[in-house]
N, C-alpha and C positions, 0 to 999 in steps of 0.2 A: 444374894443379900446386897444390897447399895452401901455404899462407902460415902463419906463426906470428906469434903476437903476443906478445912479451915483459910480462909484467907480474909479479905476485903475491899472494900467499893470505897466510892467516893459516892456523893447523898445529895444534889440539890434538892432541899426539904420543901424548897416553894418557889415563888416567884420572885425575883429582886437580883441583888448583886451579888458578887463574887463573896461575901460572906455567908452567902446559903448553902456553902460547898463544904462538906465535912465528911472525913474519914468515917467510917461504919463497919466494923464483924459481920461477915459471913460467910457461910458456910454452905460449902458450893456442893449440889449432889450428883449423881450421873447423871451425864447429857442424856437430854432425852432422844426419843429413835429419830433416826437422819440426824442426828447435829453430834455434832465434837465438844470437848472441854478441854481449853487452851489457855496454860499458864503464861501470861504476859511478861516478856520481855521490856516491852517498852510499850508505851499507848500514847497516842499523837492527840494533841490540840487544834482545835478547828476553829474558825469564826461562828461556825453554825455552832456550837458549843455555848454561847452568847447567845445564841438568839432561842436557844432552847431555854435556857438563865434563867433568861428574858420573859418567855412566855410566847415567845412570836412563832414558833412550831406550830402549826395545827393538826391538832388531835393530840397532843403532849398533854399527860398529866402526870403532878406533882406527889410524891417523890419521886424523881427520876433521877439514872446514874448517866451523866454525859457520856460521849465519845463514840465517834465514827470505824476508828481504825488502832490495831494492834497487832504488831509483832510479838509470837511466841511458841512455843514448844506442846506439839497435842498430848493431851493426859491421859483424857479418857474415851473414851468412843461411846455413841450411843447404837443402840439396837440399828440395822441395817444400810450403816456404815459400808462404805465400801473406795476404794481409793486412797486411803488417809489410814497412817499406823499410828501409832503411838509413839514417838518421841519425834514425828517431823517437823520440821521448824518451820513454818506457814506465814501468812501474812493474812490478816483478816479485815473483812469491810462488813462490819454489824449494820444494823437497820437504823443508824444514826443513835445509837442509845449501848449503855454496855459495859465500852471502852475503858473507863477512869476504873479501873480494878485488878488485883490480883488475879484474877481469872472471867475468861470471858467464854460464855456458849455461842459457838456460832456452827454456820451451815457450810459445808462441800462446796457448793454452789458458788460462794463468795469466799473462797480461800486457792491461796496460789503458795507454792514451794518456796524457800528465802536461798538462793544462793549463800553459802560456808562464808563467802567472801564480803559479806556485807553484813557493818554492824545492825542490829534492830534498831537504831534510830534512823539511820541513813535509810533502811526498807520503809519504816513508815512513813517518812516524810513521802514515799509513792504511791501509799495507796488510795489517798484520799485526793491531795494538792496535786499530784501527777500526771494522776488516772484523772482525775477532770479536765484539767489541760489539756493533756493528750485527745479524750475524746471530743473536746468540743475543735479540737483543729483539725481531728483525720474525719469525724463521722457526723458533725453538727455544723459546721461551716467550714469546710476543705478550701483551704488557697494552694494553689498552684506556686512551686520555687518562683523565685523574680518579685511575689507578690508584697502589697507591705499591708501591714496590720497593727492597730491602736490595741496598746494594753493597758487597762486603768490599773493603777496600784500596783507596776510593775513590778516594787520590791517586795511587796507581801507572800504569801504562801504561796497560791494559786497564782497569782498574778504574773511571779520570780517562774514559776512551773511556767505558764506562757510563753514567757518571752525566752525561757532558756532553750522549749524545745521547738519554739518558732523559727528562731535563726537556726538550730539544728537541720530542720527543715528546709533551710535556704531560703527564708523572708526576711527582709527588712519590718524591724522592729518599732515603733516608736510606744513609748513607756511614759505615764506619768508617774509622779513622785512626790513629796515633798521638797521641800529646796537642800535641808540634809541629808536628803538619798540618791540626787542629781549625779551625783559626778561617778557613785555606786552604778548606778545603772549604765554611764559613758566607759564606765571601764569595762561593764558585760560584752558593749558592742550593742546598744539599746538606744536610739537616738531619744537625750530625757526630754520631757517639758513638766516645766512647773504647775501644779495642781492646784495651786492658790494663785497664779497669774491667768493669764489669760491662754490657756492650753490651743483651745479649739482654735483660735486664729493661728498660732504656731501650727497648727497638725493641719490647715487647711493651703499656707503657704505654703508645705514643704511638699504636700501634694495635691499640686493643683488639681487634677484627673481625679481624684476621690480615693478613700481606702478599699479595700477590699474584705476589711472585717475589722469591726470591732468590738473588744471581748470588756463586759460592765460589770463588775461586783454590786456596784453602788446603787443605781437605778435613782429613779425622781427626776432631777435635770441633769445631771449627766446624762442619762443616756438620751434624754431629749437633745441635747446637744450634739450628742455623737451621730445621731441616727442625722442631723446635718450635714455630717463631710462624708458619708459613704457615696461612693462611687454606682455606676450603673453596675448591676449586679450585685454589689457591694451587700453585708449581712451583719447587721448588731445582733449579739449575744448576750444577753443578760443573765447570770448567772448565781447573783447573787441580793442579798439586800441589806447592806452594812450600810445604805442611807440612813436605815430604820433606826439605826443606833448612833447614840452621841457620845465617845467616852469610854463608849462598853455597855453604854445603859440604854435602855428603851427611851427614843424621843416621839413626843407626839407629832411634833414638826416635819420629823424626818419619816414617819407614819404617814401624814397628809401629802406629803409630796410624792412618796412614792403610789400613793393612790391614785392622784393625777397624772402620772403618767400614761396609763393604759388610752384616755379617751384620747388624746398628744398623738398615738402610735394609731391611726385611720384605718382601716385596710385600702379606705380609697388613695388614700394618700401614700402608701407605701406602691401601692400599682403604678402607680402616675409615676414614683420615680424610680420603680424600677429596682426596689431592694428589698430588703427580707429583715426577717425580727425574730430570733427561738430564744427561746426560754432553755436553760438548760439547769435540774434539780437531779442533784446526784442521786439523792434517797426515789425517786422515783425512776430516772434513768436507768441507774445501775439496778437493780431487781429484778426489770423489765428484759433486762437482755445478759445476764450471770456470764453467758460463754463471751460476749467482748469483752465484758470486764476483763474474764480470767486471761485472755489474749492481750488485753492492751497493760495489763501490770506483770503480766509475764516477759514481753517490751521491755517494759520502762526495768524492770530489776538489772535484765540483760544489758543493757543501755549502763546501768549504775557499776555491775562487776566490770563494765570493759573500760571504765572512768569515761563513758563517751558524755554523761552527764554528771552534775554534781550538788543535791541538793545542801542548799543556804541550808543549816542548823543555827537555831538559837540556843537557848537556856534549855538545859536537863533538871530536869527537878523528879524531888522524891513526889510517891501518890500523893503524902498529904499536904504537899505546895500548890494544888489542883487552883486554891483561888489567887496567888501569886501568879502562876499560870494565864490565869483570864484577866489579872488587871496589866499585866504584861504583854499582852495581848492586842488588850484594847489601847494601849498606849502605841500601836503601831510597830510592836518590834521587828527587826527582821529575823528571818530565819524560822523551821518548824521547832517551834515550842513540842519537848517530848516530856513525858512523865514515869517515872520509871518505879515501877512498884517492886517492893524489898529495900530500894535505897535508904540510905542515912545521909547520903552527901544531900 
């Protein structure tokens, strides 16, 4: 006989802004065969979370419950389960959808053990921000210690994940920022330059010879820009598209530019000089290859219980602060925004 489990989601009911986000009842039934049901700890905030909002996901349709990634406790098992018990404490990477809820179905596939020693926010801030970082530096563009590398949006999620396990790495950092996250990023050990000055001649004197990678959330001109200073060899990473977004909100502007990027990025012209361009999209990376994932955030956890790393936290909020959450967000806060379902604080 199936049992239900009473809990709830969070709803973007349509397309638009952070007031499409509302608390919703449901009621959760056994996971179905191969997958688990995991009562949520904590569930982490993404920039992709915005762009899903938004509408700018392709193949999203409305209602949908946001969120990539959750820390928490397995409930239930479904038929031909195997490896995974009932009350392990996991850490999960959903198919970009899910997440904002008291309880989340997810797969074996995409679940890793949480060290005792580590709270569920501090776990999620690695499964999404971390685990990206990490694999676009070991398995998407690999630099060699000594090397140095441009990180756009230093102090944001991913960005802060960059540059903290770059230098862990032994690379020279250099990090944009705004002008009040400057001296934030000086204290990392992240050489800043200012995002609203003139970045790219800064990052092109401090290395003449060229970089050896640089990692773009933003795309449009930036990374036309950036694909400028890279060195022979040298490889821009593009990994995201908060150009698209003004605010938190969908701009059309920032739509058009990142369209014209592509014809910018040649193949002839990248041959001629001798550098390289990937794209790197977690929802499609991560699926594609489940056992790195489980290796590289089994890493990064290991990494977090031995303090050899330390991810920035922002604001904890209850599930149903999910749209305070996103206009928080968009406002460039630092640190991983978590949302923590049962709370009242």
């Amino acid at each position: 006989m199936n049992r239900y489990i009473d809990g709830e989601v969070v709803i973007a009911s349509k397309r638009g802004g952070p007031e499409t986000l509302a608390v919703r009842p449901r009621r959760f039934a056994e996971p179905r065969a191969g997958r688990v049901l995991v009562a949520v700890e904590a569930a982490g905030v993404a920039y992709g979370d915005l762009l899903l909002r938004e509408g700018l996901v392709p193949g999203a349709a409305f209602p949908v419950i946001p969120g990539y990634d959750a820390v928490g406790v397995v409930e239930a098992l479904g038929a031909d389960v195997t490896g995974v018990s009932v009350g392990d404490r996991v850490a999960v990477r959903t198919d970009g959808t899910g997440g904002y809820a008291s309880h989340v179905e997810a797969t074996p596939a995409l679940m890793v053990p949480v060290p005792a020693a580590l709270s569920g926010e501090v776990a999620v801030a690695l499964v999404l921000n971390y685990t990206t970082a990490w694999q676009m530096l070991t398995r998407v563009a690999p630099v060699g210690a000594g090397g140095t590398v441009l990180v756009h949006g230093a102090s944001g999620g991913v960005g802060g994940a960059l540059a903290e396990l770059a230098r862990l790495r032994g690379l020279r950092v250099l990090g944009t920022a705004s002008p009040s996250r400057l001296k934030r990023l000086e204290d990392r050990g992240v050489v800043p330059l200012d995002r609203s000055g003139d970045w790219a001649a800064r990052a092109r004197k401090l290395t003449p010879a060229g970089l050896d990678a640089v990692f773009d959330a933003e795309g449009g001109a930036v990374a036309r820009r950036s694909l400028g200073l890279l060195g022979p060899g040298g490889h821009l990473v593009v990994y995201g598209a908060s150009g698209s977004l003004r605010g938190g909100r969908r701009s059309l502007l920032g739509l058009v530019q990142m369209a014209l990027t592509s014809p910018l990025l040649s193949a002839l012209s990248l041959f001629i000089r001798g550098v390289g361009v990937s794209g790197y999209l977690s929802s499609s990376f991560v699926p594609a290859r489940p056992a790195w994932f489980r290796e590289d955030l089994t890493h990064l956890l290991e990494l977090a219980a031995r303090g050899e790393i330390a991810p920035a936290m922002g604001a904890r909020l209850p599930l149903r602060d999910a749209p305070e959450a996103h206009r928080l967000l968009a406002t460039g806060t630092a640190g991983k925004l978590v949302l923590l379902p049962g709370s009242a604080a």
